[in-house]
FIDREN-388773 format. One record per residue: x, y, z of N, C-alpha, C in turn. Coordinates in steps of 0.2 Angstrom, whole numbers, plus 5000, padded with zeros to 4 digits. Example, Ala and Ser with C-alpha at 12.3 -4.5 7.8 and 13.67 -1.06 7.14 Angstrom:
residues 2
506649725039506249785039506649845039;506449895035506849955036506450005039;
end
This chain:
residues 228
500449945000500050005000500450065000;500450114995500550184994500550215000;501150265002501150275009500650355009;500450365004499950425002499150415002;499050355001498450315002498450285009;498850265012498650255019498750305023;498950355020499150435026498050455025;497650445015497050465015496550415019;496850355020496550315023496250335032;496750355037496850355042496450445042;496450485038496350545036495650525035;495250505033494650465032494350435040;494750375041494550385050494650415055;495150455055495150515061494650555061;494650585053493850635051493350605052;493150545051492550505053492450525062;492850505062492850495072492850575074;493150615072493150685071492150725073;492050675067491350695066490850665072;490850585070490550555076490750575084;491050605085491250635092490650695093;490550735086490150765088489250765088;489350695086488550685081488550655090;488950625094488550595097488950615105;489150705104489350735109489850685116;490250665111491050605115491450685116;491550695122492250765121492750715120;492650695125493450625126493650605120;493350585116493550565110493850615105;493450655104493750725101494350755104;494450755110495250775113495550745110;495450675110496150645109496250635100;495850635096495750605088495850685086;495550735089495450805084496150815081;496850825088497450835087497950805082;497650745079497850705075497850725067;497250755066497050785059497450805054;497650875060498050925054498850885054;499150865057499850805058499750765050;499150725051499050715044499050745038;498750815039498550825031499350855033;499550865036500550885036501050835032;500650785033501050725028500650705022;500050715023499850715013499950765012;500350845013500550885007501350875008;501750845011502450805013502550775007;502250725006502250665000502150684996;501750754994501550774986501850824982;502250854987502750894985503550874986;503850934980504750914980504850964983;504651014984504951064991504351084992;504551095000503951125006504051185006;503551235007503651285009503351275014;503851345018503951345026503251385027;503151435025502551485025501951445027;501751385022501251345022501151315028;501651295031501951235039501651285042;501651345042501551385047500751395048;500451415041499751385042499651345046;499851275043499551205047499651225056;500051255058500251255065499851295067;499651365066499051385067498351355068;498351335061497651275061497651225070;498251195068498651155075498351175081;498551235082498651255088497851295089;497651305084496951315085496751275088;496451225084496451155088496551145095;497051145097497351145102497051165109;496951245105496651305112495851295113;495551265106494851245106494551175111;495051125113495151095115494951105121;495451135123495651125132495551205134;495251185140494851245144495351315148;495951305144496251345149495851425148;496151475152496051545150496051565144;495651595143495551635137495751605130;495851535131495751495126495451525120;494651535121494651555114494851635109;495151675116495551735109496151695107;496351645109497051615107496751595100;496051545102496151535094495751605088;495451615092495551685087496151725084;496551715089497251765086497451695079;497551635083497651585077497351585072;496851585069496651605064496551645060;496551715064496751755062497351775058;497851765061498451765058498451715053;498251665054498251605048497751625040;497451665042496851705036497451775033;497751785037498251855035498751825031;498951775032499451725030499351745022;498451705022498351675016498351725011;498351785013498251845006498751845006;499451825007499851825005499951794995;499451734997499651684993499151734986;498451774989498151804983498651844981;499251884985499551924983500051874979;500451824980500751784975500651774966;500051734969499751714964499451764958;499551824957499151884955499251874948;498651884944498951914938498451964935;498751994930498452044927497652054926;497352084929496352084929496252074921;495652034919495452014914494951984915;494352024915493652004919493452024911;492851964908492352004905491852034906;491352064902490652094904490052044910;490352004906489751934911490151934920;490851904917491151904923491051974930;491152034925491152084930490352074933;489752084928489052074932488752004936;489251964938489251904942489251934948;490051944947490751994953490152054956;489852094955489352134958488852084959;488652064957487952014960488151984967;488851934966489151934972489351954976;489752024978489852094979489052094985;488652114982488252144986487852104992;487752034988487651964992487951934998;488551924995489151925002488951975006;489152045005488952085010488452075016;487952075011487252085015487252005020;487451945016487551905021488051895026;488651935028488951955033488652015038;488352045035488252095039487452075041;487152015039486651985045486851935047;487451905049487551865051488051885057;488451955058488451985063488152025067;487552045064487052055067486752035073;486751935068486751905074486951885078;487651885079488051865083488351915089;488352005088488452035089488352055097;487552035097487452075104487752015110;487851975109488151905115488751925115;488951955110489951935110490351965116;490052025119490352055124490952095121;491352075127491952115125492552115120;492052025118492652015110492552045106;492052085108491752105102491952135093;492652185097493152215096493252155089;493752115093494152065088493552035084;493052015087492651965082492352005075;492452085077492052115072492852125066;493452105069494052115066494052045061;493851975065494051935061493651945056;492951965057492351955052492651985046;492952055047493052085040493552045036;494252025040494851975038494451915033;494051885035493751825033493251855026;492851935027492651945024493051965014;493451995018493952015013494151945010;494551885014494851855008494551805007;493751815008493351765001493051814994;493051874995493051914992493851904985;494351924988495051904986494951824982;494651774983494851724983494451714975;493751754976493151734970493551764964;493951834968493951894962494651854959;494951804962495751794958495451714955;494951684957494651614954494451634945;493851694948493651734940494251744937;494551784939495251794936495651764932;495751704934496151644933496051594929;495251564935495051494934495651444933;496151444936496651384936496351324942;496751284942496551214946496851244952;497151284955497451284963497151364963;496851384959496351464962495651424964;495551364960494651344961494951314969;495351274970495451234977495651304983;495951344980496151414987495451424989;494751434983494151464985493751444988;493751344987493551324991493551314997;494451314996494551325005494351365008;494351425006494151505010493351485013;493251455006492451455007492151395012;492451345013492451305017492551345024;493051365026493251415032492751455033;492351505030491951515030491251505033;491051415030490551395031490551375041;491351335042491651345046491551375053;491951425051491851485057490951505057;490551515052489951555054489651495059;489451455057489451375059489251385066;489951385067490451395075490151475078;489951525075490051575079489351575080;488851545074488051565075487951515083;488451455083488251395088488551425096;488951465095489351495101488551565103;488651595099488451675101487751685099;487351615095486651645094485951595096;486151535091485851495093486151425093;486451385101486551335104486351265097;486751235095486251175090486751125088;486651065087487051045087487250985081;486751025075486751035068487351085066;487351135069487951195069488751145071;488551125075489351095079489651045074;489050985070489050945064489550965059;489151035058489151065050490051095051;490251125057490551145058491251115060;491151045059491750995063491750985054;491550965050491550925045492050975040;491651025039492051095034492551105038;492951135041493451145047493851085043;493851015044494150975041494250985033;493650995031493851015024494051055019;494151125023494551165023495351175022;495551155027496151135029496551065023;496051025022496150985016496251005010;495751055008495751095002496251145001;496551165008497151205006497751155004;497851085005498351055003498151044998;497551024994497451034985497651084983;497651134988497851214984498551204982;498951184987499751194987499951144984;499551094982500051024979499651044970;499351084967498951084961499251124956;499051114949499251184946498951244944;499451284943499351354943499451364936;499151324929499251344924498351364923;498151414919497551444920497051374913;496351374917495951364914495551394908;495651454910495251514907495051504898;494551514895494751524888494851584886;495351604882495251664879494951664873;494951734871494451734866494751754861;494351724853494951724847494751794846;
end
């Protein structure tokens, strides 16, 4: 057996159990299987690349350590993982800034990018809404990460249009996945208790983090057609 295939094997039953922990509210299992995850997708993008980048590791450790803070009950736990993903979302506009190339939107494309454009919005800024009056003192930072997160799905759509290559479709999933993610998590924290949210939210969070290693093991030759 492939040592790539049994790295997606074990990746497959830790996310299982990952899930199952929460479908059927085991912390104990969760403590011990969640920390496992990201270890692994650190070795399916180990094996799929000729050189690592160090930046990328960094993410994963972020992710890690989010993990990590989300875990266990020490103090203020959760601004740690706030600042961790934070920072880990700061990271990623790096890679929009890498990856950049010259705008070339058409007519169609640009009246997408606004239809989108004003959708996102209106759906961030009711979903703050909701979450708002609970948040207290975080409030500060949560309305920080919201625009961060807001910004680099925005970034993500407008470089995918752009592009359309196979590692810009896999970046926007991921963001977008992060996304689905966190709201998940902040509607289940700060608005309404569910544990459909805690589901949806354990699942994507994995899948996220997956999708960023499609990103970084994919090519960046563009899809696009142009036009004769």
């Amino acid at each position: 057996m492939k040592i790539r295939t049994l790295i997606k094997i074990l990746l497959l039953i830790t996310g299982g159990l990952c899930v199952l922990s929460t479908v059927m509210q085991w912390p104990d299992l969760e403590f011990y299987v969640k920390p496992t995850t990201v270890p692994l997708f650190f070795m399916l993008y180990w094996f799929n690349v000729k050189r690592v980048d160090t930046l990328f590791l960094v993410i994963l450790l972020l992710c890690f350590l989010g993990d990590i803070f989300l875990l266990t009950e020490m103090k203020n736990a959760f601004m740690y993982v706030l600042l961790s993903y934070t920072v880990c979302y700061l990271i990623l506009f790096y890679y929009l800034y890498k990856n950049y190339s010259p705008i070339d939107y058409s007519a169609t494309d640009m009246m997408y990018l606004i239809v989108f454009f004003v959708s996102w919005t209106y759906v961030v800024y009711e979903i703050y809404k909701a979450v708002e009056g609970t948040m207290g003192d975080i409030r500060p930072y949560g309305l920080s990460y919201l625009v961060i997160l807001y910004l680099l799905f925005i970034g993500a759509v407008l470089q995918y249009a752009n592009v359309r290559s196979t590692k810009s479709l896999w970046f926007l999933i991921a963001v977008l996945n992060f996304v689905v993610s966190d709201t998940s998590f902040a509607l289940n924290r700060f608005y309404i208790p569910s544990i459909e949210l805690e589901i949806i939210n354990s699942i994507y969070q994995l899948l996220a983090v997956f999708f960023l290693v499609q990103f970084k093991t994919s090519s960046s030759i563009s899809l696009k057609l142009k036009d004769s």
